[in-house]
C-alpha positions, 0 to 999 in steps of 0.5 A: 700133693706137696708138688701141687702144693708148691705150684700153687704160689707159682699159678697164683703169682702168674695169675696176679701178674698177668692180669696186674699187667692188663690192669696197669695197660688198660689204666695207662691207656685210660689216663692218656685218653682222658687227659687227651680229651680233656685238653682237647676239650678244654682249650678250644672251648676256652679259645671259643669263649674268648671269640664269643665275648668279643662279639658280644661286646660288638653287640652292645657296642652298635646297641649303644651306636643306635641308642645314640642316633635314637635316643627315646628308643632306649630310654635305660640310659642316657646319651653320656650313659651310652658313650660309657658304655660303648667306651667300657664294651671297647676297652674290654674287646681291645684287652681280648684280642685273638685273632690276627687282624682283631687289632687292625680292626679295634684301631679303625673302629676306635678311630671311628668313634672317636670322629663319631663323636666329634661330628656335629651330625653324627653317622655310625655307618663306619663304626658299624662297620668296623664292628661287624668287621670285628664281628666277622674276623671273631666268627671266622676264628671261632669256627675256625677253633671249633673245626680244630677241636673236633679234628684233635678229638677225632684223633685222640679218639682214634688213637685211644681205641687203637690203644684198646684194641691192642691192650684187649687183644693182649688180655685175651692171650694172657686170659688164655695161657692162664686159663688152660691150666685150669679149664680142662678138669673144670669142663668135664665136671661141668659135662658131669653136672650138666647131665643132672645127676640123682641127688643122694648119689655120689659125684664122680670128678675128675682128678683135679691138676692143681690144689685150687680145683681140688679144693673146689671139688672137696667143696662141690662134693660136700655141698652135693652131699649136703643137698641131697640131705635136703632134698630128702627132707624137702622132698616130704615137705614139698609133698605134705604142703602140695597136699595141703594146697590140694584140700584148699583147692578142693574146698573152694567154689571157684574154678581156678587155674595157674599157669606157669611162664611157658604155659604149663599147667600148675595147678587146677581146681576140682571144679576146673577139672569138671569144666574141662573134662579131664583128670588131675593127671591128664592136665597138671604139668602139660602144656595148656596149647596141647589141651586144647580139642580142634577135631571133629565138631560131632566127635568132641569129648565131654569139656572140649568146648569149654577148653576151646573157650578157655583157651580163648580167654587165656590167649588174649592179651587182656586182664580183667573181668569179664563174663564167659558161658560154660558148660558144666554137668551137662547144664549151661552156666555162666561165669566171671573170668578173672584173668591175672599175671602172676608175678615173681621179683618184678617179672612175669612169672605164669598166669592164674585164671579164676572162674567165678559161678554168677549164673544164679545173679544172671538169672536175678538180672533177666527176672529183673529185666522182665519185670522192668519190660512187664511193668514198662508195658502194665504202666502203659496203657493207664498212663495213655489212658490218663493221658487222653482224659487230661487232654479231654478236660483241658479241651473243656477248660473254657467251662471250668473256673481258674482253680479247676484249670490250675488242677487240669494243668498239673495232670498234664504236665505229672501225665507228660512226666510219667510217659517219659519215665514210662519210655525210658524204663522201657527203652532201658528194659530193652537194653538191659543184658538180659533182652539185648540183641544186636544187628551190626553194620558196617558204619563210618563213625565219624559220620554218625556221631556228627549226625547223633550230636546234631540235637544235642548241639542245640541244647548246648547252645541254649544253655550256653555250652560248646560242643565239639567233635574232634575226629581223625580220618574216617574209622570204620567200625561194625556196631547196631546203629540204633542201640551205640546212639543209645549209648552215645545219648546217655553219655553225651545227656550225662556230660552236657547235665553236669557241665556248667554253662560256658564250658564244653563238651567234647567228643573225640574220636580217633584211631589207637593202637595197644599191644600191636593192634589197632581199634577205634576209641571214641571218648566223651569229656565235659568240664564238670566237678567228675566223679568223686573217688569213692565213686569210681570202683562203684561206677558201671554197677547197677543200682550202686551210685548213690548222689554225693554232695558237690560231684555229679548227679543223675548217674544213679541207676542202670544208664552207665552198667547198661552202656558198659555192656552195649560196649562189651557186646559190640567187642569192645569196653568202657571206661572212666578216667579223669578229665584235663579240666577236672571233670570226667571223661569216659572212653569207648574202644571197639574194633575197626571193622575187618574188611578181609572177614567178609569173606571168611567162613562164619565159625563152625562151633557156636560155643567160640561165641559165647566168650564175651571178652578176649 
């Protein structure tokens, strides 16, 4: 000890030493080298100036040349004003003189004026042309300067790099002699602790070779000891909140998942693990990949298909909502996914899955849709059949006096108006999640959206809007013609209803790329007042838009939740940002049409299908 103890000031010193000696060369070579750079700098850059002003007062002084010959040209100043200035320009470039022949040069073009002056009929042609002399001999010297400048710092930069490399090689060995004395017993405690040693037990160190390892070890011995005090006691805690977590996991209705940042498998519900068909020991700490059934289709167990759709869902770059079929107990239900990040000090740490039952609200929206389709078909036949009466009465019109005709008119037109509500509530009837049926085909967009827009054009036009399509090159997609019209005509009606006349209308259409693949987005933007901001999360819900004052009317209803859908079952979405003009502008993303799947075998498992986002 007392031999280790007289070691230590001779380790310390040698320490201090050594590395004050790299920090001394390390800042020498610094000092030079900022030093080099900034006279390097500097100095040409003032030599450049000079050049620059001399060729500015040449400038000025043909301006002043010019506005002598044509004085109503530059009618700032007047002609004695000119000459001061051309006189005040000269005297400031004969004080600058620079260059070698910059004074041959200042004599000629003062001689110059000075008969330009005395001439009766003027000519500058020989004081212009001994300022662009002058101009000339100034340039050449700037680049001149310039070129040295950058030569000097080239070899400034070279030598100070040089000088680095040499102080980093020195420091490299001095770092080696001193560390050798030390890493010898530090390496085995770190092969020692690399081995992860049972908390609670005893650390067996290497006999330490100085009294600073040894202190380190007294210390990594006592905090060994103090940790495995505290793991003992965690350990209990751990387990008691685990448990705690598990009672509120098993209370809740939703089905959730959390996985961690390599895809393990956290934590999960009571009702996950119905979903899945697994125990809680079958499933926590196993990677999801590894859950997930890819055998026979008539051999699967009970939960595979829904592992298949999950994994799905969770595969997927989206986030968001979006609505899945599973099946639980042997019955088909649906769901609402919500796939979040978790995130840990500002990074990605797992990511949590919560499967929320709406089967029962999905049998509400198909009750719903057929009654709208009852109630479409009940209305009409009496609408047709009033409709055919009014048209009766108004062919006896001529037998009827004025009041009585006035009464006919108003039937006809509330009939007209009532077999239009009655085919539009059919016509959404049709659409609603409930009866959609779709029959894609392969389509160039562009195409069909300049024929869709033909109609629309003309009401533009009599009301005195602007509608334009503006496309990239042809995008093809896969979408049912007659119900993305649809969606199309609701939102192209919605924009042209609230745009004010003289303002436009805009569809676009182009091809975007997101997370490293690509889709079409199609986007309609009007010039209206937009949707105010209480409206937006309420937007593409059912039944949920009330009219606000001074922002856009006519959204109420199911046109907007029902063109969401139509988007979503095409495989794409839906969604609403403010316009550049203030009003609103909603967008469509869909998939580009995959010419190498037609000739790919359809999917074997019909549950792949039932997962409506991802």
């Amino acid at each position: 000890m007392r031999r280790e103890m007289s070691a230590l000031p001779s380790l310390h010193r040698r320490i201090r030493t050594s590395f004050l000696r790299v920090v001394f060369l390390f800042w020498c070579t610094g000092m030079l080298m900022l030093a080099a750079v900034w006279f390097t700098g500097r100095l040409p850059l003032q030599m450049v100036r000079l050049n620059y002003d001399s060729i500015v007062w040449a400038s000025e002084m043909e301006r002043a040349c010019d506005a002598l010959l044509a004085p109503r040209l530059y009618p700032e100043r007047t002609p004695a004003g000119w000459r001061a200035f051309f006189e005040d320009n000269l005297e400031r470039a004969e004080q600058n003189v620079t260059e070698r022949d910059e004074g041959t040069a200042l004599a000629y073009v003062r001689s110059a004026w000075e008969e330009f002056q005395k001439a009766e009929r003027p000519d500058a042609m020989a004081v212009k042309a001994g300022l662009r002399e002058l101009e000339r001999i100034n340039e050449k010297g700037l680049f001149q300067r310039l070129d040295a400048g950058l030569r000097w710092r080239d070899a400034v930069l070279l030598a100070g790099g040089l000088g680095l490399l040499v102080v980093a090689v020195a420091s490299v060995f001095v770092a080696d002699a001193v560390s050798a004395r030390i890493a010898h017993p530090l390496r085995r405690a770190a092969e020692l602790l690399r081995a992860r040693p049972v908390p609670g037990r005893s650390l067996s160190l290497p006999e330490p070779q100085t009294l600073d390892v040894r202190v380190l070890f007294d210390e990594l011995t006592r905090q060994w000891d103090w940790l495995g005090e505290l793991d003992a006691l965690n350990v209990q805690r751990l387990l008691e909140e685990k448990h705690k977590l598990e009672l509120v996991l098993e209370s809740v209705e939703d089905a959730i998942l959390a996985l961690d940042a390599r895809g393990r498998v956290l934590l999960v519900s009571r009702r996950m693990l119905g979903i899945v068909g697994m125990s809680r020991e079958e499933i926590e700490g196993r990677p999801w990949h590894e859950l997930t059934f890819s055998g026979n289709l008539r051999k699967r167990p009970e939960g595979a298909d829904n592992r298949v759709d999950l994994d799905k869902l969770l595969s997927s770059p989206a986030r968001g909502e979006c609505e899945i079929g599973l099946t639980e107990e042997g019955e088909h239900r649906a769901f609402r996914a919500r796939s979040r990040d978790l995130i840990i000090d500002g990074g990605p740490a797992g990511r949590l899955l919560l499967l929320t039952d709406v089967t029962e609200k999905a049998m509400r929206d198909t009750l719903r849709a057929e009654m709208m389709d009852w109630i479409g078909h009940e209305l009409k036949t009496p609408v047709q059949s009033l409709g055919l009466a009014s048209d009766l009465l108004n062919r006896q019109r001529e037998d009827v006096d004025d009041s009585l005709g006035i009464l006919i008119d108003t039937v006809r037109q509330d009939t007209e108006r009532l077999r239009a509500v009655v085919r539009q509530f059919m016509d959404i009837a049709g659409m609603t999640p409930a009866m959609l049926r779709l029959f894609p085909e392969r389509v160039e967009l562009g195409v069909k959206l300049d024929e869709w827009l033909a109609p629309f054009r003309l009401t533009a036009r009599e009301k005195g809007q602007e509608l334009v399509l503006t496309r990239d090159n042809p995008v093809f997609v896969n979408i049912d013609v007659e119900r993305f019209a649809w969606l199309l005509s609701n939102l192209v009606s919605n924009a042209l209803r609230e745009t004010p006349p003289g303002r436009r209308v805009e569809v676009g259409l182009r091809t975007a790329r997101d997370a490293g693949k690509s889709h079409a987005e199609m986007s309609v933007e009007d010039e209206g007042p937009g949707i105010a901001p209480e409206q937006e999360q309420r937007l593409f819900q059912p039944y949920s838009h009330g009219l606000t004052k001074g922002t856009r009317q006519g959204l109420a209803g199911l046109g907007l939740a029902i063109s969401r859908h139509l988007a979503e079952a095409h495989g794409g979405a839906l969604r609403y940002e403010r316009g550049a003009h203030g009003g609103a502008r909603f967008v469509v993303e869909l998939p580009l049409a995959d010419e190498e799947a037609n000739g790919k075998q359809e999917e074997e498992d019909d549950a792949a299908q039932r997962v409506d986002c991802g």
